[in-house]
C-alpha positions in Angstrom: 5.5 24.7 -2.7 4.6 23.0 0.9 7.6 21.1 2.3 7.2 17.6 1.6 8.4 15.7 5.1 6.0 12.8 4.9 6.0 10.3 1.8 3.2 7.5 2.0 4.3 4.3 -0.5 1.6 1.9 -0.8 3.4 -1.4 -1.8 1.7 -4.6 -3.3 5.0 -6.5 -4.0 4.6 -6.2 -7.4 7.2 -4.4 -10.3 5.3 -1.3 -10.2 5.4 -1.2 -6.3 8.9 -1.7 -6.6 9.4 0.9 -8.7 7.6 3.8 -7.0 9.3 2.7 -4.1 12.4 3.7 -5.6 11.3 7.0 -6.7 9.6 7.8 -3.2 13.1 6.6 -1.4 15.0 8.5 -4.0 12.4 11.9 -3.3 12.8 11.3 0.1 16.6 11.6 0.0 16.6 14.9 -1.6 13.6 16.1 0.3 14.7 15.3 3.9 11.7 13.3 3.9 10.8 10.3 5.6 8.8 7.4 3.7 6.1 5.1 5.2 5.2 2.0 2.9 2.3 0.4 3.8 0.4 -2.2 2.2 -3.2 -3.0 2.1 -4.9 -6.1 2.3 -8.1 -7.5 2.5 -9.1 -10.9 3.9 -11.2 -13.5 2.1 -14.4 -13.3 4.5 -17.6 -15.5 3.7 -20.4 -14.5 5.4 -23.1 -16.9 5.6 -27.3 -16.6 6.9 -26.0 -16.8 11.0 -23.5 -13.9 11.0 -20.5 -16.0 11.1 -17.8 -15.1 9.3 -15.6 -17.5 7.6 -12.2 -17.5 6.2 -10.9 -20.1 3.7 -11.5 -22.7 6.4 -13.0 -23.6 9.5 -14.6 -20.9 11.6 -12.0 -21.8 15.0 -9.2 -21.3 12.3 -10.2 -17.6 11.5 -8.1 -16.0 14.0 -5.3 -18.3 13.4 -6.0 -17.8 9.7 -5.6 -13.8 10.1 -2.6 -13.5 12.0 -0.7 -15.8 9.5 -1.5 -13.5 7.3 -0.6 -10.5 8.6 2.6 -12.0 10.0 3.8 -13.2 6.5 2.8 -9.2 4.8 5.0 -8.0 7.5 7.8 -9.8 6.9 7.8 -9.2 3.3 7.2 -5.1 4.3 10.5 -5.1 7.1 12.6 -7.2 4.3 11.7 -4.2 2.0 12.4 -1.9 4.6 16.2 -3.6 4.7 16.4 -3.6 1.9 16.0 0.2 1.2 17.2 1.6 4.7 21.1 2.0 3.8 19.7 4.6 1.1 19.5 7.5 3.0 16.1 8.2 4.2 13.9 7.1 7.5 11.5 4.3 6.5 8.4 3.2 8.6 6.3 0.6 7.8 2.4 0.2 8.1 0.1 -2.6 7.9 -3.8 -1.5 7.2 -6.9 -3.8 6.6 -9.3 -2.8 4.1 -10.2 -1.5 0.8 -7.2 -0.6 -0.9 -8.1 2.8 -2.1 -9.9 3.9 0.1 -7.6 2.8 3.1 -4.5 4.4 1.8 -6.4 7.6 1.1 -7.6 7.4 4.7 -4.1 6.4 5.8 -2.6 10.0 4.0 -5.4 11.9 6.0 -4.2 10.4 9.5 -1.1 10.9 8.9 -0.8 14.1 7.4 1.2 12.6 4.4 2.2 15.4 2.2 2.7 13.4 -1.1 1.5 9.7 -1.8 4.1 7.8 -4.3 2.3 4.6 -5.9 3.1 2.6 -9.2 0.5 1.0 -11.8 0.3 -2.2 -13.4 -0.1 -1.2 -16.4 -3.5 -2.7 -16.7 -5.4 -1.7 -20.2 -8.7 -2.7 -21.8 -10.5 -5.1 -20.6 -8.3 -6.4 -17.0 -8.6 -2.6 -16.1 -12.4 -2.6 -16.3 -12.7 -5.7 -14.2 -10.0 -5.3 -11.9 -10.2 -0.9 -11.8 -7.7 0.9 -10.6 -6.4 1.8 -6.9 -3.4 4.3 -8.5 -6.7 6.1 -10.7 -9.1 6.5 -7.4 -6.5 7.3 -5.0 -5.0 10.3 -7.5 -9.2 11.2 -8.0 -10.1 10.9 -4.0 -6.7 12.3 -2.3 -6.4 15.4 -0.5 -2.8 15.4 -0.8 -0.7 15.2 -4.0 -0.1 12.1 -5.5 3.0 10.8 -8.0 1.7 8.0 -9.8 5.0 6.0 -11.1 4.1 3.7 -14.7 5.4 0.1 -15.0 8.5 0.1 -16.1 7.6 -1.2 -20.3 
């Protein structure tokens, strides 16, 4: 088996985030490894007949709008990373726009990651046909190994 040295945790802030972050913190302990959580996000751009885009507000506001945004994700990523640094392993934190499946498959590419660790929400029927599934296309369309860690029930 490959050595395992980088560990990429895509975190939502949800339970099952939560949870794989455990197990990719805990892996990384025994591995030696280092974990990088990153979180996707994707901005609520309107595009209208002129090219402008728009985002939930006035077109001077978009710039504003986005950095509010990104400022408040990464607060919420470094008081995870606080949270989990005393358990052992190094943690690095990543902030990517985009898709989210796509983006954190990309991500693992750049950075070599040699296992991805992501939780589910436990999404059945119906929700997962209209809302799909980034844990199901990222296990189908990574290059690396992926753990995919079930809601806790």
């Amino acid at each position: 088996m490959p050595k395992i040295t980088k560990i990429l945790c895509p975190v939502d802030f949800s339970e099952g985030s939560d949870r794989a972050l455990d197990y990719a913190v805990s892996l990384a302990k025994q591995l030696g490894a280092d974990v990088w959580m990153t979180h996707v996000y994707e901005l609520p751009l309107y595009s209208v007949p002129s090219g402008v885009a728009y985002a939930a507000g006035q077109p001077g506001e978009l710039f504003d709008f986005v950095r509010g945004v990104k400022e408040r994700i990464q607060t919420k990523l470094d008081e995870l990373k606080a949270k989990f640094q005393s358990a052992g392993p190094a943690l690095h934190t990543r902030l990517v726009e985009g898709a989210p499946a796509g983006s954190i498959v990309d991500l693992a590419d750049e950075m070599s990651a040699d296992l991805i660790v992501l939780g589910t929400h436990g999404r059945t029927g119906l929700p997962h046909l209209l809302m799909g599934s980034v844990a199901e296309r990222v296990a189908r369309t990574s290059r690396c190994p992926v753990l995919v860690v079930p809601i806790a029930r």
